[in-house]
N, C-alpha and C positions, 0 to 999 in steps of 0.2 A: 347526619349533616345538618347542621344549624346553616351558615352563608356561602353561596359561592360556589353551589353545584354545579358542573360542566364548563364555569371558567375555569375551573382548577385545573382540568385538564388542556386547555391553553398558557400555560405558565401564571395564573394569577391563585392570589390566596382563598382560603376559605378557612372557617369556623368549624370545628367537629366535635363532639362529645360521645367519651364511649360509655353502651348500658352495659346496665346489667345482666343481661343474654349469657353464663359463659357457655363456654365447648369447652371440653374434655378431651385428652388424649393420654392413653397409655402404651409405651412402651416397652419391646422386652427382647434382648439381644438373644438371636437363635441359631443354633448351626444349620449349616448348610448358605449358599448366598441366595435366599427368595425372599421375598416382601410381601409378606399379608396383609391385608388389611380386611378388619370384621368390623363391620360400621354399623351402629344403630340408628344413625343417621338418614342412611339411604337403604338399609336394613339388608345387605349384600352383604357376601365377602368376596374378593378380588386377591388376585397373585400372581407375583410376575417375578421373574430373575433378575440379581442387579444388573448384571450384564445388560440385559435386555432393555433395563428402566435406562441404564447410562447411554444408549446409543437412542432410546426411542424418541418421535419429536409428534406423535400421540398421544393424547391420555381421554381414557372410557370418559365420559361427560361426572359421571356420579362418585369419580375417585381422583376426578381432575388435578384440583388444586394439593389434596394429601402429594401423589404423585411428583406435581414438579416439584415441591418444596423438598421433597425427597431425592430427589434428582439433583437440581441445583446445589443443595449441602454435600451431597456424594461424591460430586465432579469436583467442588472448589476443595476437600479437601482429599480425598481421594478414597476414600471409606468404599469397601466392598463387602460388607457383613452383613447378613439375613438380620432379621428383621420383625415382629408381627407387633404391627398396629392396630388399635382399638381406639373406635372414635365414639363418641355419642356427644347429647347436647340438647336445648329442650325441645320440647317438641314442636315447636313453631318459631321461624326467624323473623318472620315479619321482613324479611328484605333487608336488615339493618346489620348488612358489612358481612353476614354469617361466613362467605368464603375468605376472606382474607383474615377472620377470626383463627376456624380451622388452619389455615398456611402457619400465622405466625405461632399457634400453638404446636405445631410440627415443628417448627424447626426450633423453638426454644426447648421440645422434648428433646428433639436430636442433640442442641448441644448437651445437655445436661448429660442424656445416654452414655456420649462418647467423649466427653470430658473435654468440649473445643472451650469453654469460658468464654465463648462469644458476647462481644459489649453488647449493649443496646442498639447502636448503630452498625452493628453488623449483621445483627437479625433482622433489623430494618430494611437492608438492602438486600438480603439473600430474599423475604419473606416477598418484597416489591418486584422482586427481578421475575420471582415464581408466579404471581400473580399476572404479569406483563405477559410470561410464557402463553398461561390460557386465555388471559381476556384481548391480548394483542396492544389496546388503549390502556392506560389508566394511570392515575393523578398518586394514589400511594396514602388516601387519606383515612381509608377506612384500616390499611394495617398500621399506619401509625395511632389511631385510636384502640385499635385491639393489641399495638403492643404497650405505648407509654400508659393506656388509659389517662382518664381526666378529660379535660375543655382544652382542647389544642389549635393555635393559631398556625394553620398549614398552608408552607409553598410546594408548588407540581416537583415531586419526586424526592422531597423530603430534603429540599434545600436549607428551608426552613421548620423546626419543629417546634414549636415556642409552649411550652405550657403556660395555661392561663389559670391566675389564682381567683377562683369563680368559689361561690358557695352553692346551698342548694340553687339548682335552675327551677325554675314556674313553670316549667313545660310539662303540657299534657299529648304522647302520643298517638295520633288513633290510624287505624290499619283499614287501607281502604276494602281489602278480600281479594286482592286482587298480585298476586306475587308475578314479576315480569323480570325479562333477562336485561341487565344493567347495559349488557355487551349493546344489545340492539338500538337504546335507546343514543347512547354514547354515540354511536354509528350514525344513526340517524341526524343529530347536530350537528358530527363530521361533515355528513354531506352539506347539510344548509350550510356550512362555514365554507365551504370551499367552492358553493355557487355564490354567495352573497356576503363574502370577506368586509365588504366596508362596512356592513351591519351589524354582525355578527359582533366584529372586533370592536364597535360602540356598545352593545349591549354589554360583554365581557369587562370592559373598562367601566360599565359605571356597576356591576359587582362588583367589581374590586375595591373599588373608592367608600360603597355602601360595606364591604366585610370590613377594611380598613377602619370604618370610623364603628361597626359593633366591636370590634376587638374592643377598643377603648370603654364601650358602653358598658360591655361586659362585667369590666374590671371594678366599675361606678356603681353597678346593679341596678342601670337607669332600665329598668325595663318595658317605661310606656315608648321609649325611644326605639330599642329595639323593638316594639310591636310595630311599633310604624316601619321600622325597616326590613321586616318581615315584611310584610304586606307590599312593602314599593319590591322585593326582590321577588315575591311572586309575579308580579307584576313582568318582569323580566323573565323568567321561566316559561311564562305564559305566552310570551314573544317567539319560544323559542320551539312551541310547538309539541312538551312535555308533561303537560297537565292532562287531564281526561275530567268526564264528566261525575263520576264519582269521585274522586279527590276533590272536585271544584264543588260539591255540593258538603262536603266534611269541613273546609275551608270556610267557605260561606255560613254556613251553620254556627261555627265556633264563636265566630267575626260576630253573628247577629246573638249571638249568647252572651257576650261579653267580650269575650276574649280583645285583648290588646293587638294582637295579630296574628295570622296563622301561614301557613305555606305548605306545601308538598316537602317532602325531605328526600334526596338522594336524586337519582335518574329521571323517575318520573316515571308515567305512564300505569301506573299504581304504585303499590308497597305503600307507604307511609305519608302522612302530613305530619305537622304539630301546631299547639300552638301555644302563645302562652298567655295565662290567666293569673289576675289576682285571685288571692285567699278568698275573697267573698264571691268570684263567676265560676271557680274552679268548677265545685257542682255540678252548676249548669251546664259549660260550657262543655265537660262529659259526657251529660244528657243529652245533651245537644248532636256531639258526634256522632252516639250510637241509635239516635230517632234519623240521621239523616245518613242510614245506613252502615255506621263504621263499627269499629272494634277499639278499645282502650287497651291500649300496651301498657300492662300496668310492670314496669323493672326499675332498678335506679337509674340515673344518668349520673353524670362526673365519677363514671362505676372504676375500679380498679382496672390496671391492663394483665397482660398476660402474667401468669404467677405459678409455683411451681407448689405443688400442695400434696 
């Protein structure tokens, strides 16, 4: 997430860019109607009846998202055939969308499997519906990045999917150590919005107006502009009670190395910053993260989306 985290899930836009992180899924149609799943991932395996998956309105915490996405594709079209899935993926997500990765590469296996030729915006809707299932909340930004891949200009629930024609980004990711559930964070803004709605909805509106004028910047490759709008959108985040004091010392650090601007990226509360750096602070600005406790997420970004290989 580059602009406009947690307003998106108030109806406003935001910026997203998918890395290069992929997951894996293989399929392989089996007699009898059970569903496996052998995950390298959570390093389990797990197995259930369709029957059982088509009525249940649980899923184990660690086979969650494979599950609904499983469920969701089986009900819309009516499939009752066994099944065994095989997930794996790297060894570290760093917080960056890894569930709604896993979802939409489930159900683009699925169609492939059973021959639905599902468009693009059908995957998009099955893969958001499955997500919704387990998180309860969410905006649909991060499987619209793991499915279209690329810089995409996003409205809450993929009203809008705009891909944006970006070249390399100057972003450098660093990973605060700290991986936390997105659900609780989200939750947590819910409440402040629904004690202090007049505030809340002025913060949301000037994200909007600040992601509105980076789309534009994006496009220009003004990037000390977008550093400053980084910078005023943390600012905003910061308001909103979702930063921590490791994130804010990775931040800070970047900022006094060079960097044009930095911010937390996603929920908050850990997982990720970025920031971005010219050619000559790149370096430092590195060094900088990782002397003020972080990690370099070294993957591409504007990375490809889901793909069948």
């Amino acid at each position: 997430m580059l602009f406009g985290e947690h307003a998106v899930v108030y109806n406003r836009p935001c910026i997203v860019t998918a890395v290069g992180l992929r997951f894996y899924v293989t399929l392989e149609e089996t007699n009898g109607n059970s569903i496996t799943i052998d995950s390298s991932l959570e390093n389990e395996q797990y197995k259930i009846s369709v029957p059982d998956l088509i009525s249940s309105s649980i899923y184990p915490d660690k086979v969650s998202f494979v599950l609904a996405a499983i469920q969701h594709l089986y009900r819309k079209y009516g499939i009752d055939k066994g099944i065994a899935v095989t997930t794996r993926g790297p060894d570290r997500s760093f917080g960056l969308g890894s569930s709604s990765a896993i979802t939409v590469a489930i159900v683009k296996a699925l169609s492939e499997l059973f021959s639905l030729n599902l468009s693009t915006s059908e995957m998009f809707d099955l893969s958001y519906q499955a997500v919704l299932t387990v998180q309860k909340k969410a905006s649909g930004f991060d499987v619209a990045a793991a499915l279209y891949g690329g810089t995409i200009y996003f409205l809450t629930g993929g009203k809008t999917i705009l891909p944006l024609e970006v070249g390399q980004l100057p972003i450098i990711i660093g990973y605060s150590g700290k991986k936390v559930s997105t659900v609780n964070y989200v939750a947590a803004v819910n409440s402040l919005y629904e004690k202090h709605t007049w505030a809340i909805e002025s913060i949301f509106e000037l994200m909007n107006q600040l992601t509105e004028r980076a789309k534009d910047k994006f496009l220009l490759s003004d990037w000390l502009t977008l550093g400053e709008f980084a910078n005023l959108n943390q600012g905003l985040l910061e308001s909103l009670g979702v930063n921590t004091f490791d994130l804010a010392k990775l931040i800070f650090a970047a900022r006094k190395a060079g960097a044009l601007g930095a911010k937390l990226s996603g929920a908050g509360g850990g997982d990720c910053m970025y920031a971005i750096a010219t050619p000559d602070t790149s370096a430092l600005v590195k060094q900088s993260i990782i002397d003020a406790g972080g990690e370099i997420v070294n993957c591409d970004l504007n990375a490809d989306g889901a793909r069948l290989e």
